[in-house]
C-alpha positions as CSV (number, residue, x, y, z in Angstrom):
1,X,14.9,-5.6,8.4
2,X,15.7,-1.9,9.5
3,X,14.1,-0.8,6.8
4,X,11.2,-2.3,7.3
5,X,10.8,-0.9,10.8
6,X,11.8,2.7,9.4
7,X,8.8,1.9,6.7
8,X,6.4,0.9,9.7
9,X,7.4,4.2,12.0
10,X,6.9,5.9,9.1
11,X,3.6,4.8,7.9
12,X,2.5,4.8,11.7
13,X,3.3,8.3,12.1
14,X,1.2,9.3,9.1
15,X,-1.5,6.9,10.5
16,X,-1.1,9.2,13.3
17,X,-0.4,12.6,11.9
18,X,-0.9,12.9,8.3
19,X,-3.8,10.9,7.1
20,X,-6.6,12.3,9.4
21,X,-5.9,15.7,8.0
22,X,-7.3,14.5,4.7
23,X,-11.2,14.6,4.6
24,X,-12.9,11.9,4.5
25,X,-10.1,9.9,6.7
26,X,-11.0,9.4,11.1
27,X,-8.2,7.7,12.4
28,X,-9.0,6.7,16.5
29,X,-6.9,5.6,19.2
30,X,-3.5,6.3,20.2
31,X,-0.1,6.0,18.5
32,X,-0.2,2.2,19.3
33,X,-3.4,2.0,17.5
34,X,-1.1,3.7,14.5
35,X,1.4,1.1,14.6
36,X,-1.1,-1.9,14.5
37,X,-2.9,0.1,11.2
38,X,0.9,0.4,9.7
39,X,1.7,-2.9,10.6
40,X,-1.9,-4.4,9.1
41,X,-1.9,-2.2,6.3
42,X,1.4,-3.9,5.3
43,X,0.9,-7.3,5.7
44,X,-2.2,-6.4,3.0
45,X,0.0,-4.3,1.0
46,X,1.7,-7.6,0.1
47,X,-1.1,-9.9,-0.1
48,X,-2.7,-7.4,-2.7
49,X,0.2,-6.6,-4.5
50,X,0.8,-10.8,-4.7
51,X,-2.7,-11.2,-6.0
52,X,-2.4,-8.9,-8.5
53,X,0.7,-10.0,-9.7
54,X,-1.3,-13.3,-9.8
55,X,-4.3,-12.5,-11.5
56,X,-1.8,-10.6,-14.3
57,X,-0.3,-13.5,-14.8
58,X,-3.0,-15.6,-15.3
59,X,-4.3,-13.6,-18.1
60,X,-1.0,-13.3,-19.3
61,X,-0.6,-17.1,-19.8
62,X,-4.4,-17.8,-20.0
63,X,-4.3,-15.2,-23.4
64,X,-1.2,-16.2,-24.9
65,X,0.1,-13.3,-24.0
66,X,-2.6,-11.0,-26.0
67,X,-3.9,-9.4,-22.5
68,X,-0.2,-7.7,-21.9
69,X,-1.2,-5.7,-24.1
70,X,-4.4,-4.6,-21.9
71,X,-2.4,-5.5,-18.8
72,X,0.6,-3.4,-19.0
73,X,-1.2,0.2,-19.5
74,X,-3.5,-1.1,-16.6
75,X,0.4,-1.4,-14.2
76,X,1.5,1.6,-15.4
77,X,-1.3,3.7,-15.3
78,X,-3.2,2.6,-11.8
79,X,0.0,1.1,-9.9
80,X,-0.5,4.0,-7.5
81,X,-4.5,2.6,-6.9
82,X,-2.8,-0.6,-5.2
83,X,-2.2,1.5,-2.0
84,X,-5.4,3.4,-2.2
85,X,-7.1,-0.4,-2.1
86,X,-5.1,-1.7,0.7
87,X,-6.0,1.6,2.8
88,X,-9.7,0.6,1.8
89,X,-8.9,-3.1,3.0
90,X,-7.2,-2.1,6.4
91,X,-10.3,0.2,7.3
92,X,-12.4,-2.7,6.2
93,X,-10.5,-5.3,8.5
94,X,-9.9,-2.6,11.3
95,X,-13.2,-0.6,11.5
96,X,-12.6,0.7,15.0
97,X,-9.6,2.2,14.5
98,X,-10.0,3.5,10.8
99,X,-12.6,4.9,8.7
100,X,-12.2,6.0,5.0
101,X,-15.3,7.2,3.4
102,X,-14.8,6.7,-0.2
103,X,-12.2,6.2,-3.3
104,X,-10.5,9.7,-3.2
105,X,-9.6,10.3,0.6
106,X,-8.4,6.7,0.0
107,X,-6.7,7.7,-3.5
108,X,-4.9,11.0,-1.6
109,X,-3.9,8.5,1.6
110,X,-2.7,6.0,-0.7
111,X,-0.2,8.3,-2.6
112,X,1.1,9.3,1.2
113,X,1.5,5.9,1.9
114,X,3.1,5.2,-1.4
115,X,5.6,7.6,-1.4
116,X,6.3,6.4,2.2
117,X,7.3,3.0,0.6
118,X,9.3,4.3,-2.3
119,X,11.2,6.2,0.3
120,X,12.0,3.2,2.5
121,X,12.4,0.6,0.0
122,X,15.3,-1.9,0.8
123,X,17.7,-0.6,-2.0
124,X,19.9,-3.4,0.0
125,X,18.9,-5.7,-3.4
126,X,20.2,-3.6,-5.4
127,X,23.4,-3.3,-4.2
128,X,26.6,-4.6,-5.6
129,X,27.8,-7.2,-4.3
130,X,32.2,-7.5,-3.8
131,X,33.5,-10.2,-6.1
């Protein structure tokens, strides 16, 4: 849970700071308007990354398997376009507050946003637990 607010400061102060520096990024309002993008912008992050993980595994089962072979290169290569999407989502949903006029000031946004997350990721799972 504390991560998950750090992760939401953190994307709201580069709502706030960092992302209208890139061209081609206007975001308006006030700090609170910041945390309601960061807090929008994660609740899509998960839906998007859920429905890709959906549709990959319906070609995976619906090929037999065959379409890993398409799929996997298409993860590894554009897992960094998921963010860039969900920043195109939240100024969709939020027009008032965010504006992002095109693929690359979302591309550049969505690598802030994505290093934001590897940062704060809960490494909580990953710990060991005492036997």
């Amino acid at each position: 849970m504390t991560s998950f607010l750090i992760r939401l400061v953190l994307l709201a102060l580069a709502f706030h700071f960092i992302l209208p520096m890139i061209g081609g990024i206007d975001v308006r309002g006030g700090f609170m308007t910041s945390i309601g993008l960061a807090l929008v912008f994660s609740i899509l992050g998960v839906v998007v990354t859920w429905v890709a993980t959906a549709i990959t595994a319906v070609v995976a089962v619906g090929t037999l398997g065959i379409g890993l072979l398409i799929l996997i290169p298409l993860w590894i290569l554009g897992f960094w376009l998921l963010p860039a999407y969900t920043l195109l989502l939240t100024s969709s949903v939020m027009p008032a507050a965010l504006s992002v006029s095109g693929w690359w000031p979302a591309i550049w946004g969505g690598l802030i946003t994505l290093v934001i997350g590897v940062a704060t990721d809960s490494s909580e799972r990953y710990r060991r637990q005492p036997a």
